[in-house]
Residue frames relative to the residue before (quaternion, step in Angstrom):
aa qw qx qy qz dx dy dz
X 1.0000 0.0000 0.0000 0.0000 0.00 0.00 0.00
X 0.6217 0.5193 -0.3072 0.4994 3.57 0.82 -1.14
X 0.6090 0.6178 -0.2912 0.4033 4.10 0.77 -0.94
X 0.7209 0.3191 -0.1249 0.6024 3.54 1.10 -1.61
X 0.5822 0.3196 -0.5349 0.5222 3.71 0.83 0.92
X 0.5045 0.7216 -0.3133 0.3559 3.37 0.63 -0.19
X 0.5760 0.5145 -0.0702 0.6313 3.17 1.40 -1.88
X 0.5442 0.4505 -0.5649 0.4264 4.08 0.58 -0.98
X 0.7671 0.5789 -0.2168 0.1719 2.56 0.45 -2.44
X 0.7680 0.1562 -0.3775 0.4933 3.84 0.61 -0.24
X 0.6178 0.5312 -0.4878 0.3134 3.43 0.12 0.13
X 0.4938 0.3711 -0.4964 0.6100 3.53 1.37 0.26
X 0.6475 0.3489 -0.5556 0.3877 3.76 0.05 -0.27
X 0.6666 0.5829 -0.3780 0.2701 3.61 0.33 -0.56
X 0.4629 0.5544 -0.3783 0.5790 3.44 1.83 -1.14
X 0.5811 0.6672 -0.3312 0.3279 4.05 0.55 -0.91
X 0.7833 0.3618 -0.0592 0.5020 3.01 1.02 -1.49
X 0.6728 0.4330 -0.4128 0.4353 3.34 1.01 -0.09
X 0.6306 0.6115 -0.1785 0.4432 3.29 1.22 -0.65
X 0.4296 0.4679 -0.2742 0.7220 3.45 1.98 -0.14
X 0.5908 0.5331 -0.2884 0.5326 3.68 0.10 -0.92
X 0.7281 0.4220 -0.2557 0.4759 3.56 -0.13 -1.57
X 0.8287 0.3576 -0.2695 0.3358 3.62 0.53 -1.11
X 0.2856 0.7970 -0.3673 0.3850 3.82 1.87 0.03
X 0.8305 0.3897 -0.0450 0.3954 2.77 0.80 -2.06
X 0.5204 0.5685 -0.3411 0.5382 3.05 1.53 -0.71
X 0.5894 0.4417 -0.4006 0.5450 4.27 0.75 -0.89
X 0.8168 0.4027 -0.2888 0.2952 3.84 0.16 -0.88
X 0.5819 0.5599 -0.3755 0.4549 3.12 1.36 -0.48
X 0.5106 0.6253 -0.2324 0.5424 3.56 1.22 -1.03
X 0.7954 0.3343 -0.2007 0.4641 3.76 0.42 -0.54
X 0.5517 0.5047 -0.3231 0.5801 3.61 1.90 0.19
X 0.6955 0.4574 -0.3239 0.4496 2.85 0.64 -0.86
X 0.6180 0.4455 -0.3966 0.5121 3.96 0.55 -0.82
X 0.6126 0.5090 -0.4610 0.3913 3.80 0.82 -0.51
X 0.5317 0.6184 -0.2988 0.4956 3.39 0.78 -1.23
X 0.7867 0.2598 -0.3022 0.4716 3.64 -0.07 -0.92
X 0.5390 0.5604 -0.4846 0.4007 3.83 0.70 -0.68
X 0.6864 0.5664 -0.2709 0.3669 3.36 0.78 -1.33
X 0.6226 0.6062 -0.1394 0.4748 3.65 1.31 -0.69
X 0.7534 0.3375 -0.1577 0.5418 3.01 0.75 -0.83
X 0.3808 0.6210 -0.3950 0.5597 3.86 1.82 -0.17
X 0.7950 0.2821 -0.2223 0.4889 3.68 0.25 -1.59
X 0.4226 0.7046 -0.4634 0.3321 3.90 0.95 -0.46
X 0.8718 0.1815 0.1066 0.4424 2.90 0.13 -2.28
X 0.6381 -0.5783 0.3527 0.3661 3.51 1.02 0.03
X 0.1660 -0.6182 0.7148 0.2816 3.38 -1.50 -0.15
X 0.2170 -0.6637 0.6648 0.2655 3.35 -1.63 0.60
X 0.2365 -0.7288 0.6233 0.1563 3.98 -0.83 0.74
X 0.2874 -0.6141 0.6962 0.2359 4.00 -0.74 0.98
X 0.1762 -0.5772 0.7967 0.0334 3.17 -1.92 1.17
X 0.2548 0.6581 -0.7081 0.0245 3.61 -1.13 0.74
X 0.7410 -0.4841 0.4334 0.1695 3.03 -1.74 1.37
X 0.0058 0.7687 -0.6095 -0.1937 3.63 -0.87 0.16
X 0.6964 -0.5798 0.2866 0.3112 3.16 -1.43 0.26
X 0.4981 0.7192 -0.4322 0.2185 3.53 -0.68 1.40
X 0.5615 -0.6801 0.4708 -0.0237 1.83 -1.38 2.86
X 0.5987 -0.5995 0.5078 0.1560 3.03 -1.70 1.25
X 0.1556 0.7995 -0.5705 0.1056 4.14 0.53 0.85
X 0.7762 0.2650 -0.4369 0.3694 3.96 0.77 0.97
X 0.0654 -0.7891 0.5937 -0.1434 3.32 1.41 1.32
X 0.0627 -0.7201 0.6894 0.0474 3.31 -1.36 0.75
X 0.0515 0.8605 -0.5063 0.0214 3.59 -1.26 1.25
X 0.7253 -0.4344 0.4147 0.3366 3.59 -1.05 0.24
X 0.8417 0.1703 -0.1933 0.4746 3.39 1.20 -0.44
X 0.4081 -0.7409 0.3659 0.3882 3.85 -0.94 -0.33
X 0.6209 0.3852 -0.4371 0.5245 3.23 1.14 -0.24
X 0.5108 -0.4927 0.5806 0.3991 3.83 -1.56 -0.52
X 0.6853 -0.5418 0.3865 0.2957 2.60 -2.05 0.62
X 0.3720 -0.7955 0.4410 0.1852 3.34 -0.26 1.67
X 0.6987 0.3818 -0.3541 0.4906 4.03 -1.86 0.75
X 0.6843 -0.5949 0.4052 0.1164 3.24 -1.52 0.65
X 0.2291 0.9090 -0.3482 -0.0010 3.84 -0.12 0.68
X 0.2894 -0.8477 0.2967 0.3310 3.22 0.04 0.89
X 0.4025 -0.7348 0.5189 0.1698 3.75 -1.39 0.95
X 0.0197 0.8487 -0.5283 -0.0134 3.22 -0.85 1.24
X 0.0865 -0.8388 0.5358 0.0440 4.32 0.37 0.75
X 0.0104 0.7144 -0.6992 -0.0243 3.41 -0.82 0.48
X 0.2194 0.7373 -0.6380 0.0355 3.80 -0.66 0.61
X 0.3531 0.7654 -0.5363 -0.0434 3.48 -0.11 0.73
X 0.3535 0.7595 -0.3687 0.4028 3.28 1.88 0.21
X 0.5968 0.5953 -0.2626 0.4696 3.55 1.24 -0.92
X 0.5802 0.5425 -0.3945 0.4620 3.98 0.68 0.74
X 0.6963 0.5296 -0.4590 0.1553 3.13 -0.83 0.78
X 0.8052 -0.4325 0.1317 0.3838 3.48 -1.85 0.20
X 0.0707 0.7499 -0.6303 -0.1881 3.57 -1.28 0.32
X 0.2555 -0.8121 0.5235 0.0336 2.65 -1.56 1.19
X 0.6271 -0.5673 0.2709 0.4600 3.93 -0.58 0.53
X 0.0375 0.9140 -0.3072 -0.2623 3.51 -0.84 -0.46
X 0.2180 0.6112 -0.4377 0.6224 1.95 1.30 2.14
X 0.4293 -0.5932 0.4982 0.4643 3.78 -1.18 0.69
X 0.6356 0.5549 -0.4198 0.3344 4.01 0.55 -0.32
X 0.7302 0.3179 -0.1959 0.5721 3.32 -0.45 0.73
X 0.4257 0.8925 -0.1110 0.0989 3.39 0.77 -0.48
X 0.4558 0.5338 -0.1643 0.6930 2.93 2.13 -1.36
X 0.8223 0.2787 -0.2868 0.4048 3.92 0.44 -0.73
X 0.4771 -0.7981 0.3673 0.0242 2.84 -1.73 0.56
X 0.2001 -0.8746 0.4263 0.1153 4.05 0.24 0.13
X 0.2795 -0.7213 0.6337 -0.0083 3.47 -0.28 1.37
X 0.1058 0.7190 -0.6810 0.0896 3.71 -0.40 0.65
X 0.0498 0.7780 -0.6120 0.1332 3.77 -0.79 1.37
X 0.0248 0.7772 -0.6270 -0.0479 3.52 -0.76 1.21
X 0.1966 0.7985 -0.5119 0.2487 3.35 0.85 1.20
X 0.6381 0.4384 -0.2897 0.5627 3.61 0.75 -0.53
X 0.8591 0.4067 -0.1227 0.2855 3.06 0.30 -2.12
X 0.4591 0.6938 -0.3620 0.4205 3.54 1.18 0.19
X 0.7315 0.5058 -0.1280 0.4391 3.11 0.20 -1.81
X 0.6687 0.3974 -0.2931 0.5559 3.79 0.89 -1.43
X 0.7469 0.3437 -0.4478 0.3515 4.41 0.45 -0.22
X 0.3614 0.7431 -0.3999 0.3967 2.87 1.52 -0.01
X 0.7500 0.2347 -0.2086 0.5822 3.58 0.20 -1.80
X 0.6114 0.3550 -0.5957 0.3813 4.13 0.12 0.42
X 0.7563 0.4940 -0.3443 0.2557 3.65 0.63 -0.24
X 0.7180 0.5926 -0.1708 0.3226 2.93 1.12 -0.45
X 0.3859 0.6283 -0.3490 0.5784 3.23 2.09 0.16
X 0.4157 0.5982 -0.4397 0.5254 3.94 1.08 -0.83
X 0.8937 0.3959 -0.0223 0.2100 3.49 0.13 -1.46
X 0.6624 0.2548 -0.0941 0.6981 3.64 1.71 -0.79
X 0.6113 -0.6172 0.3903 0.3050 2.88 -1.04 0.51
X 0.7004 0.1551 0.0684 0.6933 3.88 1.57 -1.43
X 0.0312 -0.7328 0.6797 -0.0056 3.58 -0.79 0.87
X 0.3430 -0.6863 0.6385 -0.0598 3.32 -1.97 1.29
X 0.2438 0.8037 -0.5418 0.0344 3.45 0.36 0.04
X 0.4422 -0.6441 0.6152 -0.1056 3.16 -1.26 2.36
X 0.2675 -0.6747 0.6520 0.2192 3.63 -1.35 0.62
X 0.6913 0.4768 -0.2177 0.4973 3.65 1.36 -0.81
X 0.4934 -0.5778 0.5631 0.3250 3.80 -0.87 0.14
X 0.0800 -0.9212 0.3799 -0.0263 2.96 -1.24 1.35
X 0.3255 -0.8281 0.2840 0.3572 3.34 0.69 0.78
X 0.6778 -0.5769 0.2868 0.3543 3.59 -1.05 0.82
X 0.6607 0.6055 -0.1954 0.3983 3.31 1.53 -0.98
X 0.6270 0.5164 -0.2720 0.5159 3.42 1.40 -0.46
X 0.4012 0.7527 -0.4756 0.2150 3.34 1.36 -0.90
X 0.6984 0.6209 -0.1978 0.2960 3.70 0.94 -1.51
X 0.5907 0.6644 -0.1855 0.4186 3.19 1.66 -0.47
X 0.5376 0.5087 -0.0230 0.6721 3.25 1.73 -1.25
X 0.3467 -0.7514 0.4950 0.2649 3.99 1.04 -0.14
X 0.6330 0.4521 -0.4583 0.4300 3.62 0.86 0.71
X 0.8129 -0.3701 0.2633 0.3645 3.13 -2.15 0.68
X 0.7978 0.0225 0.3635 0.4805 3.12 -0.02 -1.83
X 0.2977 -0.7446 0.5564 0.2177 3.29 -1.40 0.06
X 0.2521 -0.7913 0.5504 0.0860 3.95 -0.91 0.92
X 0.1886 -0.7572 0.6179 -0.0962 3.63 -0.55 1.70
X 0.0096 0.7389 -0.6670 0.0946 3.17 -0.70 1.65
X 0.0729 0.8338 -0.5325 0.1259 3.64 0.07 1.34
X 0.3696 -0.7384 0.5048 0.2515 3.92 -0.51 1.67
X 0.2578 -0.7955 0.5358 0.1166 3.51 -0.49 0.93
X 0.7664 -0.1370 0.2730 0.5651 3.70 0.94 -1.06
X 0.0010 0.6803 -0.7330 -0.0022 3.82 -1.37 1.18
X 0.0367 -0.5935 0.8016 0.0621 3.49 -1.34 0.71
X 0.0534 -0.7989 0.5991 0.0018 3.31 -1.74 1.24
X 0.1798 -0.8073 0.5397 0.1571 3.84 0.04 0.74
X 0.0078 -0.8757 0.4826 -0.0141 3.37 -0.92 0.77
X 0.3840 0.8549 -0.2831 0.2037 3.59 0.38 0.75
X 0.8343 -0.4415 0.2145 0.2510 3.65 -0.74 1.06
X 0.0869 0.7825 -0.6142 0.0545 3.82 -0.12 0.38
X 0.1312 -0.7463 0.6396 0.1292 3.88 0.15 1.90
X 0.1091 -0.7589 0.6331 0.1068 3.10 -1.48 1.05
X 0.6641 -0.4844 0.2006 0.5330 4.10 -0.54 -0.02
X 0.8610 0.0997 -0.1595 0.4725 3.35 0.51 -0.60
X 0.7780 0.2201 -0.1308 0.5738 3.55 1.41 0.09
X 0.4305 -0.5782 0.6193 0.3111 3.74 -0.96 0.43
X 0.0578 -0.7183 0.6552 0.2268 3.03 -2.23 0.25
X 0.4765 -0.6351 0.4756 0.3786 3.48 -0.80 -0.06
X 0.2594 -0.8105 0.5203 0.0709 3.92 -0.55 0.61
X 0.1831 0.8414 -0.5084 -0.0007 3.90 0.37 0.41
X 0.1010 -0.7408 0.6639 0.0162 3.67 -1.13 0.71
X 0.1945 -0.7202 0.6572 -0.1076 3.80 -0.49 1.33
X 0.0414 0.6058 -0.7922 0.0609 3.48 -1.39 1.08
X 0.2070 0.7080 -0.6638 -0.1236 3.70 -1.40 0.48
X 0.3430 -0.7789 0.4875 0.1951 3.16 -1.30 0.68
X 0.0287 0.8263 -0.5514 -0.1115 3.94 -0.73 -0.07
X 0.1722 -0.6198 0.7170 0.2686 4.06 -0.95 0.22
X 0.2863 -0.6546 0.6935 -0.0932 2.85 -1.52 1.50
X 0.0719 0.8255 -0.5546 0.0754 3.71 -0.48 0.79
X 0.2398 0.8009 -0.5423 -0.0831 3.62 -0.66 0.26
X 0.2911 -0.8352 0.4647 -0.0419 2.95 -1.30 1.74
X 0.3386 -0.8339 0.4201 0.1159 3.51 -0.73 0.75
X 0.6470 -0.4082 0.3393 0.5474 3.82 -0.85 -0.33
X 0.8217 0.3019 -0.1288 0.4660 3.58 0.72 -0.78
X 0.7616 -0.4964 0.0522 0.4133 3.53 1.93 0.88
X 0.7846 -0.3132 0.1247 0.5203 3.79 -0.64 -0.20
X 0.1762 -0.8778 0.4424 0.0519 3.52 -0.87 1.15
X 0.7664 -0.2558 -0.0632 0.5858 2.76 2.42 -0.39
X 0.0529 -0.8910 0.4500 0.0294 3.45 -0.60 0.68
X 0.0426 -0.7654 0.6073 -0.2087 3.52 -0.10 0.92
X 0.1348 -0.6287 0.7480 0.1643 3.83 -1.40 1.16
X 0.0454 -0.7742 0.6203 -0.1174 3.63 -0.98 1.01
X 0.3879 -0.7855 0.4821 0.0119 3.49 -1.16 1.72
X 0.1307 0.7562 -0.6392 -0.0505 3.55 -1.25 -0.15
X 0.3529 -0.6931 0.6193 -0.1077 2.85 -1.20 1.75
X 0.0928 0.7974 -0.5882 0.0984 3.38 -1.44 1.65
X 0.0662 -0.8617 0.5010 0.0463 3.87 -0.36 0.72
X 0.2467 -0.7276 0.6382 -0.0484 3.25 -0.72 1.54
X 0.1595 0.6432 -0.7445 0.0813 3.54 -1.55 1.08
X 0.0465 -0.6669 0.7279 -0.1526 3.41 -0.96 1.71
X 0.6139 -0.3417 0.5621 0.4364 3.21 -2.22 -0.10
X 0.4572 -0.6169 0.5569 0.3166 3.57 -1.91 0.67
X 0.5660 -0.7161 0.3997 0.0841 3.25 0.85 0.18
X 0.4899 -0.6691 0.3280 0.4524 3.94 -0.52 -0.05
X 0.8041 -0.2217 -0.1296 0.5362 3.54 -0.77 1.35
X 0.8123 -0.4035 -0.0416 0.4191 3.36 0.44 1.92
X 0.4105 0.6760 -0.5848 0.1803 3.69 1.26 -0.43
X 0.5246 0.7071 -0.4537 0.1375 3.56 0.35 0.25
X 0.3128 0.8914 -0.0913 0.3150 2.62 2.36 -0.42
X 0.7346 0.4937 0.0602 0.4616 2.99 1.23 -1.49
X 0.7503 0.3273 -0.2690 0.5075 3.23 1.21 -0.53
X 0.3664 0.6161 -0.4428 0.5385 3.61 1.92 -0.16
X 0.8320 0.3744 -0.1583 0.3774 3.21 -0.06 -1.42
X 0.6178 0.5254 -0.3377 0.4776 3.63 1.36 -0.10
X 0.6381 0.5109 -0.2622 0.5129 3.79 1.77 -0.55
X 0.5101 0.4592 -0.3887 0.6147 3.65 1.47 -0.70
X 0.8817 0.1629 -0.3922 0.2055 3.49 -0.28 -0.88
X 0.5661 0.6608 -0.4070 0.2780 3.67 1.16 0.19
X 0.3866 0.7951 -0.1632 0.4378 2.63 2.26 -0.46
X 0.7279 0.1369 -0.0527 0.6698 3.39 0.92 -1.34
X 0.3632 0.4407 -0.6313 0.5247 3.76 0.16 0.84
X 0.8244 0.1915 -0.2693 0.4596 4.02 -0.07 -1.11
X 0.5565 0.4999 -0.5308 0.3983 3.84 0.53 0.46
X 0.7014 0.3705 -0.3809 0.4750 3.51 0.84 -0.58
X 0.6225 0.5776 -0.3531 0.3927 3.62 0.82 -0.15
X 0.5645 0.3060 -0.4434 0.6254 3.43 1.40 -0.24
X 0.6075 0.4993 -0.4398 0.4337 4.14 0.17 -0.15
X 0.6238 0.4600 -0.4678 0.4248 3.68 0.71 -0.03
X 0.6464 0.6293 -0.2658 0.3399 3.22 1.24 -1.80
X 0.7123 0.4366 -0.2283 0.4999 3.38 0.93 -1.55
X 0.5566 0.5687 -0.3299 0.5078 3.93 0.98 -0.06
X 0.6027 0.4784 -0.2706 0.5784 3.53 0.74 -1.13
X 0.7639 0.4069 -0.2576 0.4297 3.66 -0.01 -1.59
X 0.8370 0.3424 -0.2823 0.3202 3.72 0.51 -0.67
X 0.3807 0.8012 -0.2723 0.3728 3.15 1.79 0.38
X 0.1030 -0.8875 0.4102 0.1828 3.64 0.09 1.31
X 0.4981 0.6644 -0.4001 0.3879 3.22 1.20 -0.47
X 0.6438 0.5731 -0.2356 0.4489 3.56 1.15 -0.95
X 0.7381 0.4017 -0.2106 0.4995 3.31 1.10 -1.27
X 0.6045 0.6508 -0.2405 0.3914 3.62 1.28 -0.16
X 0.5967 0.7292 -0.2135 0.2581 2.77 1.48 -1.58
């Protein structure tokens, strides 16, 4: 009698354990499968990868003179045109997308470069006309307005690995106005080319397209400086 309780007694633990067991597999399988679809619906619909600019000030301007452009001037940047989507142009990569924004990262290499170059910097959130400038006890006023970015982005199959290729153009009109009116105005470019790994399901994208466009953020920032600095009309003014 004691034996054939014995026998109950594990063979209900065993029903226990299989039924634990059963429900493991039943949690892990459940937790593949939702991966699996996440993972689908990643390559389906895409990924979108934010590109923002960092900050970087033009510090190997080269000019005609040695001293800076002497007196006080207020800085005024407006880039909010400089934002927008890039897309591959290629079918690889394709589903994903690339936010590239030089809204922040402008304006801030701006106010580091432009000390390199004047002697006293002001830096205005509002536009300021040249004529008011005198009020404020500076020369002139400097208008750094983003006019236009084109960004190409696109696949380079290699044998055992992809890269990402990125090619960055931005544009800006640069103007600088005095008390007695325009001292200069000039639309000036900078050009940057990023080539990274593609990375896993393209994030490679982003750091290409983050070297091209920091790239041409600090070319056009030395092309303002060396514009500003070699400007006699400015340094006269």
């Amino acid at each position: 009698m004691r034996f054939r309780l014995d026998s109950q007694s594990d063979s209900a633990q065993d029903d226990a354990l299989r039924v634990r067991r059963d429900k493991i597999r039943a949690g892990e399988l459940l937790i593949r499968t939702l991966g699996a679809l996440a993972l689908c619906a990643a390559l389906l619909s895409g990924c979108a990868y934010q590109t923002e600019t960092m900050t970087t000030a033009a510090n190997d301007t080269v000019t005609s003179y040695s001293a800076k452009v002497p007196g006080k001037w207020i800085v005024y940047v407006d880039a909010s045109a400089l934002n927008q989507i890039v897309r591959p142009s290629d079918m690889q990569c394709a589903a994903h997308t690339y936010p590239l924004d030089f809204t922040a990262g402008l304006p801030a290499s701006v106010r580091e470069t432009m000390p390199n170059i004047v002697a006293q910097t002001e830096d205005s959130d509002l536009a300021v006309p040249g004529d008011a400038a005198g009020k404020r006890g500076a020369r002139g006023v400097i208008s750094i307005r983003g006019d236009s970015l084109q960004a190409i982005l696109r696949v380079a199959p290699g044998f055992w690995s992809s890269n990402i290729v990125s090619d960055v153009t931005v544009t800006a009109a640069v103007t600088v106005d005095g008390k007695n009116g325009r001292l200069f105005g000039k639309t000036l470019e900078g050009h940057g080319h990023g080539d990274t790994s593609a990375g896993l399901f393209c994030d490679g994208g982003s750091k290409s397209l983050q070297q091209a466009a920091d790239q041409a953020q600090h070319d056009l920032m030395r092309h303002i400086g060396e514009e500003i600095g070699n400007a006699d009309r400015v340094r006269g003014s």
